[in-house]
N, C-alpha and C positions, 0 to 999 in steps of 0.2 A: 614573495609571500613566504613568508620563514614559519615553520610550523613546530623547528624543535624548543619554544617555550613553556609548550605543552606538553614535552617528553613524559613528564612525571605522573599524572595524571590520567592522558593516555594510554601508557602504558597498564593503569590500574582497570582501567575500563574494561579496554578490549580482551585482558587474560582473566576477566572473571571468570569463574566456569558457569556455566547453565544447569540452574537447575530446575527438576521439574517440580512442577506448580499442584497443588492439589486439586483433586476434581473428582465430583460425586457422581456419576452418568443415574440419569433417571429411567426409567422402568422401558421406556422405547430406546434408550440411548444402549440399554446391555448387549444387544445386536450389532450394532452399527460403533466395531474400537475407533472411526475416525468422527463420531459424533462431538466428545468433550475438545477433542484439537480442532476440529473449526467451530466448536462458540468458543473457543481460547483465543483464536485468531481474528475471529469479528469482532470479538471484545478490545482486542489491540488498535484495530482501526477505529473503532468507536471513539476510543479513548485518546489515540493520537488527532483525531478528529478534531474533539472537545479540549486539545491541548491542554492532555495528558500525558504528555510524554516518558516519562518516570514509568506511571503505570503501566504506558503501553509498549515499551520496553517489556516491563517485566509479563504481559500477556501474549508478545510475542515467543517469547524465553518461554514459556509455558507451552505453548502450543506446538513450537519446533523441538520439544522433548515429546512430546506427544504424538506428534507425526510420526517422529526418527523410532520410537519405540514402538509402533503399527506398522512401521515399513513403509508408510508411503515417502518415500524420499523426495520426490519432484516437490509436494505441500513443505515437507520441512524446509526442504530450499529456500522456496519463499516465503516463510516464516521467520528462519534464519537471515535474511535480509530485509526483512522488517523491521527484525528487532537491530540490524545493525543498523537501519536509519535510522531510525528512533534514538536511539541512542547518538548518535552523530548528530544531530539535531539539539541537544541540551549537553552535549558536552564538554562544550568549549564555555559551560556557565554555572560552574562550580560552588559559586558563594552563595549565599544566603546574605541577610540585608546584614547581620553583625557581623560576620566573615570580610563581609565588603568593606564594612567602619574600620573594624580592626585591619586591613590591606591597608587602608589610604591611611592610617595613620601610624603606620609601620613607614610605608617609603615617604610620607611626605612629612619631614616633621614639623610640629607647629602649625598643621593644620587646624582648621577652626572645625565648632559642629555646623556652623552656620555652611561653611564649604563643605562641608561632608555632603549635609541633607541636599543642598542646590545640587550637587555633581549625580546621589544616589537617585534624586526624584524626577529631575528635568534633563539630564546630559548623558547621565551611561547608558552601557550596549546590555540591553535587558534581554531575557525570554520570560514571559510568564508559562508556568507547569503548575499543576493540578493546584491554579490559584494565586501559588508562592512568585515573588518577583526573585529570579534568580540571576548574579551577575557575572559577566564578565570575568576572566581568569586573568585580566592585567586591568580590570580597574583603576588599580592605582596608576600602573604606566601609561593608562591613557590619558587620564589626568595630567599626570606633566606634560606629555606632548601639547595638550592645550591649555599650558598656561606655562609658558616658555620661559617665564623669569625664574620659575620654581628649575624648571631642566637648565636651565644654563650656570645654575646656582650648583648642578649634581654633577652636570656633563665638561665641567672646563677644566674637573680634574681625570676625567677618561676619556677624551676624545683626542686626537692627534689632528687636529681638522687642515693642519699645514697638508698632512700627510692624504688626508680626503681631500684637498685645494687642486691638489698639486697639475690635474691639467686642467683647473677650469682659471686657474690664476699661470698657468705659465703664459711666457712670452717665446719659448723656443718651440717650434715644430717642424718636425722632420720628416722626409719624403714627401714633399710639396704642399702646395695653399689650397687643398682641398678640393673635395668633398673628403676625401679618404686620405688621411696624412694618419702618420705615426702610429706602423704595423708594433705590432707586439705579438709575439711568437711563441704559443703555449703548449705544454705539454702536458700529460697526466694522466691520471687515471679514475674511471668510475668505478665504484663496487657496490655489489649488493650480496650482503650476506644476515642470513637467517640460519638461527641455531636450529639442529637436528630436532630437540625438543620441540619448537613452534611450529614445526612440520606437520602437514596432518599426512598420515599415514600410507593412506590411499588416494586413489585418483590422479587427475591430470591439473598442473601450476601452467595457468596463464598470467604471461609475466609478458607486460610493453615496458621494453627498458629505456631509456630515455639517451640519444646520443646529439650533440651539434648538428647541427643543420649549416648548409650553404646560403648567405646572405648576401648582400653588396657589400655590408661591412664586417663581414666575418667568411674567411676565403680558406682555401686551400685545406678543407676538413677531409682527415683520416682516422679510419678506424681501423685496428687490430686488433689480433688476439683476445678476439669474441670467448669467451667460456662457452661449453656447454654445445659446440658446432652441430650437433650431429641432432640439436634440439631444435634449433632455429626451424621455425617456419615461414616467416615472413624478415625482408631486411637482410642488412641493414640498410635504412633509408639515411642517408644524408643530404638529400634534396628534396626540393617540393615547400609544403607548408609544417613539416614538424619531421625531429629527428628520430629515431627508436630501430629498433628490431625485437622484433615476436619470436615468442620462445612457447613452445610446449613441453611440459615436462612431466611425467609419469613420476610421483611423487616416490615409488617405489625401484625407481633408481639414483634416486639420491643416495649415495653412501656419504654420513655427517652432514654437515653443515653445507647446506645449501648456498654455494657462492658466485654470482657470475660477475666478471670483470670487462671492461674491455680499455684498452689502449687510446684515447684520443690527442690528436694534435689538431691544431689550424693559427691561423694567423688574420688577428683582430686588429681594425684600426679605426683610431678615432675619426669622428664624423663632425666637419665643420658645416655650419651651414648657416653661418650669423652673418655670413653677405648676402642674403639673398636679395635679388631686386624684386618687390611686388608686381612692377611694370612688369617684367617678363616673363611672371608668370602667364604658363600659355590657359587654352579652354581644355576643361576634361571632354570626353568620350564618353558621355552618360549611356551609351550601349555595349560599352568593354564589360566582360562577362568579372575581370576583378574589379571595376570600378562598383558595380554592379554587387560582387560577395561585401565590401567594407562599406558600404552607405547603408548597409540593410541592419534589419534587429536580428539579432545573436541571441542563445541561450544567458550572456552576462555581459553584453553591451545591448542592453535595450532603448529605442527610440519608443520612448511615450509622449503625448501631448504635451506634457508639463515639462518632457525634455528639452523638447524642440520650443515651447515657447520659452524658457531658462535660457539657451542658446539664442536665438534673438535679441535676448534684452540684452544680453552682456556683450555682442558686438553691434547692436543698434544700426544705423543705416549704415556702415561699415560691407562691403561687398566684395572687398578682394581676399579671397581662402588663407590665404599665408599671414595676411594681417588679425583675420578672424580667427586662425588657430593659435597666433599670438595672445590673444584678446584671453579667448580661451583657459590657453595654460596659466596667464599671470590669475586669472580668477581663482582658476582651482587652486592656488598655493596658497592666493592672500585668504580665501575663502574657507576650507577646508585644511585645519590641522589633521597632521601626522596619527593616526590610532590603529592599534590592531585590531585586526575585526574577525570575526568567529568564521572563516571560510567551511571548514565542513560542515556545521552548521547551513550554511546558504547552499551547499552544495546538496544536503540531504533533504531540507525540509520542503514539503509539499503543504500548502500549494506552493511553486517556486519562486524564490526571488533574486534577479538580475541583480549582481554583484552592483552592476552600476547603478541601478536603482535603490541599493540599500544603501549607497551613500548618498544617492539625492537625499531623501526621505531623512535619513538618521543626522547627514553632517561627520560621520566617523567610515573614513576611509586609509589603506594603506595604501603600499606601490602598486597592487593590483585592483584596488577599487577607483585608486585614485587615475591610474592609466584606461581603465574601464569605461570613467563615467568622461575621461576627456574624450575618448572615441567615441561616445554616444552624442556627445553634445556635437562633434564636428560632424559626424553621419546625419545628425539632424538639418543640418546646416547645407548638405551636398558635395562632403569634403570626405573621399578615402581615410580611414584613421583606422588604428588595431592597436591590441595591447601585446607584447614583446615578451617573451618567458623565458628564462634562463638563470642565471647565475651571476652574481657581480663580487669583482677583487680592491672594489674601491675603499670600503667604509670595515670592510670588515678582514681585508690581505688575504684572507683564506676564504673561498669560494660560499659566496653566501645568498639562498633563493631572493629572488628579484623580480622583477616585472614593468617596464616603463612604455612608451606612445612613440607611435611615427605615423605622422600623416601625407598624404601624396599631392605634389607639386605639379601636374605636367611642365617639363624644361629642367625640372630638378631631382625629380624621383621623390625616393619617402626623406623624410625629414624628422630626426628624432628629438623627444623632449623627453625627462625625466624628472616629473613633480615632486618624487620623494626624496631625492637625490636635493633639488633644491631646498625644500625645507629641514634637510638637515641643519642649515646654517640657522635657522631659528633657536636652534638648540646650545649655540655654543657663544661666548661673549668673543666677539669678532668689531672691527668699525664696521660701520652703515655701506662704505665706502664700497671694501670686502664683500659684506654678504649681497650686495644688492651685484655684484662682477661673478660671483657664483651663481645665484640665480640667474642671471641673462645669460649666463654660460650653458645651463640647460634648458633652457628656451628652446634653442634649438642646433641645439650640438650635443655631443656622447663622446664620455672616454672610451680607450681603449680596453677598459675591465671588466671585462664582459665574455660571456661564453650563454649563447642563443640556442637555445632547444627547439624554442617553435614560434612562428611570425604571428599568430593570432590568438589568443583562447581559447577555448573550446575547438584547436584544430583538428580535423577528422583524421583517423588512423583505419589504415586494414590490414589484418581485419578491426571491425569497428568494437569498442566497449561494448559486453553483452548490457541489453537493456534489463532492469528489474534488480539486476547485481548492485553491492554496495562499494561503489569505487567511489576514488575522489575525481569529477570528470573534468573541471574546470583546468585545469595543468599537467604538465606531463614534468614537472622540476626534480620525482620523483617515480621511480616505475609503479605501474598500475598492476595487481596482483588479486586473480580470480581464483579461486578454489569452492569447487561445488560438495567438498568432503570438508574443508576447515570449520569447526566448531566454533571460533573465533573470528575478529576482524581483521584478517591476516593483512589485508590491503591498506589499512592504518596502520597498522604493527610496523609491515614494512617502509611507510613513510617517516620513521622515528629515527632510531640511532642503527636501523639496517642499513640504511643506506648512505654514501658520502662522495664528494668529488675532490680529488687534489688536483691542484693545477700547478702547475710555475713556472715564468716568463726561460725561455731558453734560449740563448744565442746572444 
């Protein structure tokens, strides 16, 4: 789930400054300085109610000046994170309908109006705000993703796809025939640094920094030369269900630029698993307390009616799990093209919507909607499945956010598959022969290019994300950053160009 396409934009949002909003108090209100900041604030929810978002943005912004200049700090708090949902809610949908025209007819050229209107009226990723349809901030990109003749026509002169092939088409593997052949040996470094300026002043920086995790296929994880030691509160964790270590930091010992690093290495190997025998797969344990956490609905894997009956029809009287998650994965690839989709948006907007359900319902999913909604449909079904968060060295050589599926076998363990990863080959003019050896290649096997933060979404950390705060909660690809003094969205700020991973194979 790659978030820096939006750096530009982003970046404009969240350093706007606040300002305050006008307000006349009436003859009982002269009494009472926190009467106009809460009808500023009821008016906010009103209005984000009635989806108005824009508005109520700007009446939370009102009312958290309002607050802050009476003192009551705890209300401006949560006016301050109001207005950052709100805002996070419509901001990933920038266009307006001729903003949108003029995008598609910038990247695509030679398009028609007759494609424009069918793409703007019936197929893009809309919000409606106080009325207006507003679109998408890669409209046009989503568009080529679905309609592949248009991207293979852009992408066969920027893609290296020999070099993205190269182990779902090799024939050599090394260090034996699986499950775990062909270690790759990484080293590198994560940083997270914030300029002194974006700093709020005072108070205390809660920071979950995000480290590797110990997998089956990802071993021998170290970490050093943590920044900041003497801050740590919790971690580091490197086992369990997600990597990280907690940090507390008194804003007021920051000298400059706020920067913490830390040292990681481990050793990743590819996962075969295209022999599986269905016969021997064994019976699950429908009393194992994990069989038990990945069959169930998640805050962004949800099992609905509509899920579980979707799941049924696409493996039919079909009843063995490993054939059925096969069943499964080819659907979602042939079925659902490649699109980026508005994550903080789904992450902020209430009422909430299950990442995996916004691709049922929409049809535009990415790596993480698209690994989402494949573990919804096989939980529905009775079958262990998670969605995977980390990093991958395949498509892009320099570590780039990711997110792909593995479902559990009893006799075989998890079994991974990675749907975006396959339909990259829609994108590029390849033989039939090719793309159809790439796709079966992630059916259910995984290269080695990979760096795994956390085995499920939404994995719990402690201490836990404060509730009512405006974080991003669905991943950890990126550290999660509280401040109850920051004026801004410091927790988006930091997911931009603050933070980055270098990796490279060593040995």
């Amino acid at each position: 789930m790659d978030h820096r396409t939006i750096t530009a934009f982003l970046v404009a949002s969240v350093l706007l400054p606040i300002a305050a909003t006008g307000c006349i108090a009436t003859t009982e209100e002269k009494n009472d300085p926190g009467a106009p900041a809460d009808e500023a604030y009821a008016r906010g929810l009103a209005e984000y109610g009635a989806a108005n978002y824009r508005i109520a943005d700007e009446r939370f912004a009102g009312a958290y000046a309002l607050y802050t200049g009476a003192g009551d700090l705890d209300k401006a708090r949560t006016a301050r994170d109001a207005m950052f949902r709100a805002n996070r809610t419509y901001i990933e949908y920038p266009l307006n309908r001729s903003a949108a025209e003029a995008a598609l007819r910038e990247r695509v050229p030679g398009i028609t109006d007759a494609s424009i209107a069918d793409w703007l009226d019936n197929r893009a990723q809309t919000i409606v705000s106080e009325g207006e349809a507003l679109y998408s901030y890669d409209v046009a990109g989503n568009y080529l993703y679905a309609h592949t003749d248009e991207m293979q026509k852009q992408n066969e002169r920027n893609l290296d796809f020999d070099y993205v092939a190269r182990y779902a088409w090799s024939e050599n593997r090394s260090g034996g025939t699986g499950p775990y052949v062909n270690p790759v040996h990484y080293a590198g470094v994560e940083r997270l640094e914030i300029p002194r300026e974006a700093l709020p002043s005072s108070g205390i920086l809660k920071i979950w920094f995000p480290l590797p995790v110990e997998t089956d296929s990802q071993r021998n994880v170290t970490v050093a030369n943590l920044s900041c030691p003497d801050f740590i509160v919790a971690g580091p964790f490197t086992t369990g269900a997600i990597g990280y270590v907690y940090y507390e930091i008194p804003a007021g010992a920051v000298n400059g630029d706020l920067v913490l690093t830390a040292d990681i290495d481990f050793v990743s190997y590819e996962q075969i698993f295209s022999g599986i025998d269905p016969a021997k797969v064994g019976k699950y344990n429908t009393s194992d307390p994990e069989y038990l956490l990945y069959t169930r609905s998640e805050r962004n894997i949800e099992i609905t009616d509509a899920v579980r009956e979707k799941a049924r029809e696409i493996v039919g009287n079909e009843t063995n799990p490993h054939i059925q998650a096969q069943m499964i994965y080819h659907y979602i690839i042939e079925t659902y093209p490649y699109s980026h989709v508005p994550h903080c948006s789904l992450d902020a907007r209430e009422p909430k919507i299950a990442e995996s359900t916004y691709m049922f319902e929409t049809d535009h999913g990415d790596c993480g909607t698209q690994s989402m909604l494949f573990a919804a449909f096989c939980r529905s079904l009775g079958i262990p499945a998670r969605a995977i968060g980390g990093y991958q060295m395949l498509i892009t050589k320099t570590p780039g956010t990711h997110f792909w599926a593995e479902y559990y076998l009893p006799g075989y363990g998890w079994v991974p598959n990675d749907p975006t990863a396959a339909e990259a080959a829609d994108g590029v003019v390849i033989s039939d022969e090719k793309r159809s050896a790439f796709k079966e290649y992630y059916a259910a096997n995984l290269d080695p290019a990979r760096l795994v933060i956390q085995k499920n979404v939404d994995a719990p950390m402690k201490p836990a994300l404060p509730e009512g705060a405006a974080i991003f909660r669905i991943v950890r690809q990126y550290p999660a950053i509280v401040s109850d003094t920051a004026d801004y969205d410091i927790d988006l700020f930091g997911m931009m160009d603050c933070f980055r991973v270098e990796l490279a194979a060593v040995d």
